[in-house]
C-alpha positions as CSV (number, residue, x, y, z in Angstrom):
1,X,-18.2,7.9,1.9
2,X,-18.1,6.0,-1.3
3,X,-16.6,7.8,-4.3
4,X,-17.4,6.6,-8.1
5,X,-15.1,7.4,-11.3
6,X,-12.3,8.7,-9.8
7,X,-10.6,9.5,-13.5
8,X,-7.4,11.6,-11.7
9,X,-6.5,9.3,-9.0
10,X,-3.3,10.9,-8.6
11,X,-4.5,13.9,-8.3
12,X,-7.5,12.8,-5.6
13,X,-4.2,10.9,-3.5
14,X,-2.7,14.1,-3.6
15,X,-5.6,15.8,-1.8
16,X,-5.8,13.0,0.6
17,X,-2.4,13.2,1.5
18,X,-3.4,16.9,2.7
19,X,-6.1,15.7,5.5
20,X,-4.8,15.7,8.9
21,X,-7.0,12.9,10.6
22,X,-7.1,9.9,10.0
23,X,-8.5,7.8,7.3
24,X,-9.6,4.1,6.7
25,X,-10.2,2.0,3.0
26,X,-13.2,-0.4,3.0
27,X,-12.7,-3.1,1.3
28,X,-15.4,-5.0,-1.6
29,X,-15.7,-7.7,1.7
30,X,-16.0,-5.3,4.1
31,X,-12.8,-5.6,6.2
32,X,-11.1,-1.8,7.4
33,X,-7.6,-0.9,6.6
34,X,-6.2,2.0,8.1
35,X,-5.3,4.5,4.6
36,X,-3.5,7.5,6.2
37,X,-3.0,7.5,10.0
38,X,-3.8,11.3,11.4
39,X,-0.9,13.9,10.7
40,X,0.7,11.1,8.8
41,X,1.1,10.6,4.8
42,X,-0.9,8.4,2.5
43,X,0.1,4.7,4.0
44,X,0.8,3.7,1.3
45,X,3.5,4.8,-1.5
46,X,1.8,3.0,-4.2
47,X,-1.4,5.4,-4.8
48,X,0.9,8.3,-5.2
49,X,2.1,6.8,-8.3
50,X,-1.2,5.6,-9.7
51,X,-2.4,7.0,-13.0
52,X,-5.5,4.6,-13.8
53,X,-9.2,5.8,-13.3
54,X,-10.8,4.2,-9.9
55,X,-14.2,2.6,-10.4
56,X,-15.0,2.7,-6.7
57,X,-13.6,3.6,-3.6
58,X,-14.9,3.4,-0.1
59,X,-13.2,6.0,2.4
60,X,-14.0,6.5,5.9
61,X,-12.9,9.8,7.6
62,X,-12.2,10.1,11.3
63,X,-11.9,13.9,10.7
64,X,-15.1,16.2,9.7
65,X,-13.2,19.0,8.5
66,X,-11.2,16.3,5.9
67,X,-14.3,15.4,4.9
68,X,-15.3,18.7,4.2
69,X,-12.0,19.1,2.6
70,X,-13.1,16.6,-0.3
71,X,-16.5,17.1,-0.5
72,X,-15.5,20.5,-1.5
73,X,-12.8,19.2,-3.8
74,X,-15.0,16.8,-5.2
75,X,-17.4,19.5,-6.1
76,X,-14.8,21.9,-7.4
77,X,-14.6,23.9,-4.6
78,X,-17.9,25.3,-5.1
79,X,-20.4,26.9,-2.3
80,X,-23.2,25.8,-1.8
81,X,-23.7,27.8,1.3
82,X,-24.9,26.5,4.1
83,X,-25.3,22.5,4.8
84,X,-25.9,19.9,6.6
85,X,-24.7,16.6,6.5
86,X,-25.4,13.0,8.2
87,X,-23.3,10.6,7.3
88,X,-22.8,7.3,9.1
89,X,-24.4,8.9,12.3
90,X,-21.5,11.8,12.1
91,X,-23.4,15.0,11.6
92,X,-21.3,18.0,9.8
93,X,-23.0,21.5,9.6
94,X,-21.3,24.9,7.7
């Protein structure tokens, strides 16, 4: 999942921290570093202390339910009721 204009990047690290699985940072080349490791923190001290706005990011999440977790805080934690998802052959329904 890509996310754009991420102007509360501490706050958005926060969140991450909270996901249980495990999640992976693309890079602009393509290469796959491993961001959190499941049940783990952020991997990484230095996002926790980062105030400036993100441009782009490009997050890959082993775990459904985490990325459930920030599509809903990406979307204010608004329902939408039910959904369906297919991203990068993982299928999510609610």
């Amino acid at each position: 999942m890509i996310f754009y204009n991420i102007r509360h990047a501490k706050e958005f690290f926060s969140e991450l921290s909270k996901c249980t699985g495990r999640i992976d940072i693309v890079s602009s080349d393509g290469s796959i570093e491993v961001l959190k490791a499941a049940s783990e923190p952020l991997a990484d001290d230095k996002w926790n202390d980062c105030d400036e706005a993100i441009n782009q990011m490009e997050l890959k999440f082993h775990s459904p339910e985490d990325l459930v977790e920030m599509l809903m805080y990406i979307t204010n934690r608004r329902s939408y009721g039910k959904f369906s998802l297919k991203l990068n052959e993982l299928e999510i329904a609610s």
